[in-house]
MIVEX-861843 format. One record per atom (N, C-alpha, C): x, y negated, z. Coordinates in steps of 0.05 Angstrom, whole numbers, padded with zeros to 5 digits, always signed. Atoms other than C-alpha are relative to their C-alpha. Layout:
<recs>
XYZ...
</recs>
This chain:
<recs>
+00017+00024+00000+00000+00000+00000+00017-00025+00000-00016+00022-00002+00060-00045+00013+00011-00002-00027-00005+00003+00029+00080-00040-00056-00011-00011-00018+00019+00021+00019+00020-00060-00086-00011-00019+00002+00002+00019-00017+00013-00116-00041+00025-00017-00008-00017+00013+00005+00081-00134-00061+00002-00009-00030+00013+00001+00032+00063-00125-00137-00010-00025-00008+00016+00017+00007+00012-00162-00132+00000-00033+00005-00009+00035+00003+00046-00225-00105+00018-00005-00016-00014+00005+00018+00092-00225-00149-00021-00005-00025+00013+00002+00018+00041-00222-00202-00016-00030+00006+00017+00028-00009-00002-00285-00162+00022-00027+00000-00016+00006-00004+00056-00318-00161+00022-00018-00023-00007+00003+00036+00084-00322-00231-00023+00005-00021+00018-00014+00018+00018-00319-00266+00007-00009-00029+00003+00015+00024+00043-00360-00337+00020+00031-00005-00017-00020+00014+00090-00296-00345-00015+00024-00007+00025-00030-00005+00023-00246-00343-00028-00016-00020+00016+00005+00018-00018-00293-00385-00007+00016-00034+00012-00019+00026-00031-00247-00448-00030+00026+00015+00024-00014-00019-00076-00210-00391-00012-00016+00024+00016+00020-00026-00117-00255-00348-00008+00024+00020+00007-00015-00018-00151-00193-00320+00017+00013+00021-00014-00006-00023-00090-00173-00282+00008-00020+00003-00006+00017-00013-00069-00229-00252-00035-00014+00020+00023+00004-00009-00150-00238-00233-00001+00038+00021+00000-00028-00023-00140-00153-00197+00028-00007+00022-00020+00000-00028-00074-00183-00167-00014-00019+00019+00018+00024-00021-00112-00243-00138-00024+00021+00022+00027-00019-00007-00172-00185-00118+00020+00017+00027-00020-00019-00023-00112-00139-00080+00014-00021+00022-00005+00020-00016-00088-00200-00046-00019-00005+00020+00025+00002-00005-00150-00218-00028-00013+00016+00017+00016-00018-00028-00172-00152+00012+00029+00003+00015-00016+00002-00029-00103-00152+00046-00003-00011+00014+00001+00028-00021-00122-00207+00081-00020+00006+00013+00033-00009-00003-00190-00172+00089-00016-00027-00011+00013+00023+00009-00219-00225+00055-00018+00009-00027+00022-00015+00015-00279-00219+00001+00007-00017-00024-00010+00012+00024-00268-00231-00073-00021+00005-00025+00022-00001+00018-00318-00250-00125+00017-00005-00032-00008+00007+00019-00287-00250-00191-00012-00020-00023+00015+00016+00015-00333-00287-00228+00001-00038+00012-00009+00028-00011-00314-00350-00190+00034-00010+00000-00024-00005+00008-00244-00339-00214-00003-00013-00025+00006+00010+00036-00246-00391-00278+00022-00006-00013-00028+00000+00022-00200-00413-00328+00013-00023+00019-00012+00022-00015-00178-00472-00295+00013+00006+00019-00017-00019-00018-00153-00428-00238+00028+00008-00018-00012-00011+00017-00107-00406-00290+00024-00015-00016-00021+00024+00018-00036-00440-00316+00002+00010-00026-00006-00007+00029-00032-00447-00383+00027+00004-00012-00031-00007+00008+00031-00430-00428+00007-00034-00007-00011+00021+00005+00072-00497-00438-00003-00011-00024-00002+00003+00017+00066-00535-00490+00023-00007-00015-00035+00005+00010+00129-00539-00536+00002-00034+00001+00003+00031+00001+00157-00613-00539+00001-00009-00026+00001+00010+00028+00134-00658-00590+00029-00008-00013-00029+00012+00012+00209-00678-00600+00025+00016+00002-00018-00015-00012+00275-00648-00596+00011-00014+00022-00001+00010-00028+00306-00655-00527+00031-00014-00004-00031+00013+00000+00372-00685-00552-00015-00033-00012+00010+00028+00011+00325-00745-00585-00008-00009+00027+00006+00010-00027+00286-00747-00510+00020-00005+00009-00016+00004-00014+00347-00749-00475+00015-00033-00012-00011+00033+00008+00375-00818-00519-00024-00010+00000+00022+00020-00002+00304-00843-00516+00002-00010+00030+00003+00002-00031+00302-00835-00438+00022-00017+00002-00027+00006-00013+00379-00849-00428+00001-00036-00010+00004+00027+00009+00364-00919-00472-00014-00015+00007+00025+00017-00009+00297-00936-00437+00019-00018+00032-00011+00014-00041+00341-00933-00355+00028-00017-00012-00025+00024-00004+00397-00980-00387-00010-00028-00010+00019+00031+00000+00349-01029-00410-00015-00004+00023+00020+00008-00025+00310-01027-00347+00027-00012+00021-00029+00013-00014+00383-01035-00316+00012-00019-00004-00004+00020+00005+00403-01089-00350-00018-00028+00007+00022+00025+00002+00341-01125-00341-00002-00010+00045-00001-00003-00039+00349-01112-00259+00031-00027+00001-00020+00014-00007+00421-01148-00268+00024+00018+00008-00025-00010-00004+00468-01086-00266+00017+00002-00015-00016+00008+00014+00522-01084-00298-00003+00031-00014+00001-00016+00009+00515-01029-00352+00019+00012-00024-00016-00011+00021+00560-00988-00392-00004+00023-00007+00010-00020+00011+00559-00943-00444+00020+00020+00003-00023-00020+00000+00602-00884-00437-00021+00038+00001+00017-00019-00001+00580-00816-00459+00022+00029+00015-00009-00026-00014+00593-00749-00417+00013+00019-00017-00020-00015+00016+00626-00711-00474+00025-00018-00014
</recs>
């Protein structure tokens, strides 16, 4: 029983890695659920309960990263620090 108790948090736990099956991650929530002795109605289990898979980013993250890194040296400059450019590679 301690196994499937342990299963099953692992499964409640990480549910975006178990999303291709909602219904198990809704029986690990259920086994959780009576360990505790606690009562479990599945039907009150909705999507919204439920993380969705990420959505990819609209941009590549080397363009975010000079958008971002260009926005905090204009906000820095505008504060009055003294800003320089120097890149990490």
């Amino acid at each position: 029983m301690n196994d499937i108790t342990k299963t099953a948090r692992q499964i409640v736990s990480s549910p975006e890695d178990h999303l291709h099956d909602t219904s198990l991650f809704a029986a690990a929530w259920a086994t959780m659920k009576a360990a505790r002795g606690q009562g479990f109605d599945p039907q009150r289990l909705r999507s919204q309960h439920l993380i969705d898979r990420p959505e990819p980013s609209p941009e590549p993250i080397d363009q975010t990263l000079i958008r971002v890194g260009e926005t905090v040296r204009c906000y820095a400059k505008k504060q009055g620090y003294l800003v320089q450019r120097r890149h990490a590679a």
